[in-house]
N, C-alpha and C positions, 0 to 999 in steps of 0.2 A: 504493500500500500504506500511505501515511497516516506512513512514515519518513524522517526528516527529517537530515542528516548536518550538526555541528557542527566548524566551523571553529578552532582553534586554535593561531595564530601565535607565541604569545611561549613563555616558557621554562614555563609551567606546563600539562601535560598537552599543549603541543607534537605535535602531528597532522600542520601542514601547511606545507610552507618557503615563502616570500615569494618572488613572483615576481625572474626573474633581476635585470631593471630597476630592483626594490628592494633593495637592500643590508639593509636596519636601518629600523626606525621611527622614526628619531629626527626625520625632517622631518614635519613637520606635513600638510604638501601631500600627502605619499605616503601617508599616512593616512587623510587625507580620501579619496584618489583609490579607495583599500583599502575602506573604508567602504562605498563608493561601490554595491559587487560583492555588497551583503546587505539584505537587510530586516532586521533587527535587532541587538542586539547587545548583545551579555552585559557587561553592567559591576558587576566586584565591586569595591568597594574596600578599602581594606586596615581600615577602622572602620566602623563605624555613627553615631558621634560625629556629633551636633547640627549643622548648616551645613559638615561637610567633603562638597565635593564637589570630586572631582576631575576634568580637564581633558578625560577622556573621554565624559563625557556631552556634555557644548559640542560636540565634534566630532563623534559621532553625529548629533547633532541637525542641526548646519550640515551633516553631507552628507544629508540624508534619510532618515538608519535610525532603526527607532523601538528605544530601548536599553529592554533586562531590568534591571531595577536594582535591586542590593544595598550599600545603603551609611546616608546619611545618615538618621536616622530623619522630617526635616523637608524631603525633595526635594522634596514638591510645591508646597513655600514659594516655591521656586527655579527650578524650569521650567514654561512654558507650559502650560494645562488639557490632559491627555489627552494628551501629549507622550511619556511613558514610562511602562513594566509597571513599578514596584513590587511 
């Protein structure tokens, strides 16, 4: 039918609780491993400010999701050709 269901973990708009084995995101590994479970992944960051990128794009990328991104207005400075939706 062409419907697509959005995933979200953390405290904003919160849909769906972390597996039992994950407690919290705060380990990196378990995020990656998290990653690991989608094609994509929505990364907003808190600006659009010039060269802020923050830590979640790196990690996207290192597990294999290709990230949606809303942030720095100069990302493609900063990641690989074709690497992420802007």
């Amino acid at each position: 039918d062409g419907a697509f269901s959005v995933v979200a973990y953390g405290k904003c708009a919160h849909n769906t609780d972390l597996p039992a084995s994950m407690p919290n995101l705060d380990d990196e590994r378990d995020r990656n491993h998290l990653y690991k479970e989608y094609i994509f992944a929505l990364i907003v960051e808190p600006t659009t400010l010039k060269d802020y990128i923050g830590e979640d794009v790196w990690e996207a990328l290192h597990a294999g999701v290709v990230p949606i991104y809303y942030g720095a207005t100069n990302i493609q400075q900063h990641v690989p050709p074709n690497s992420i939706i802007d």
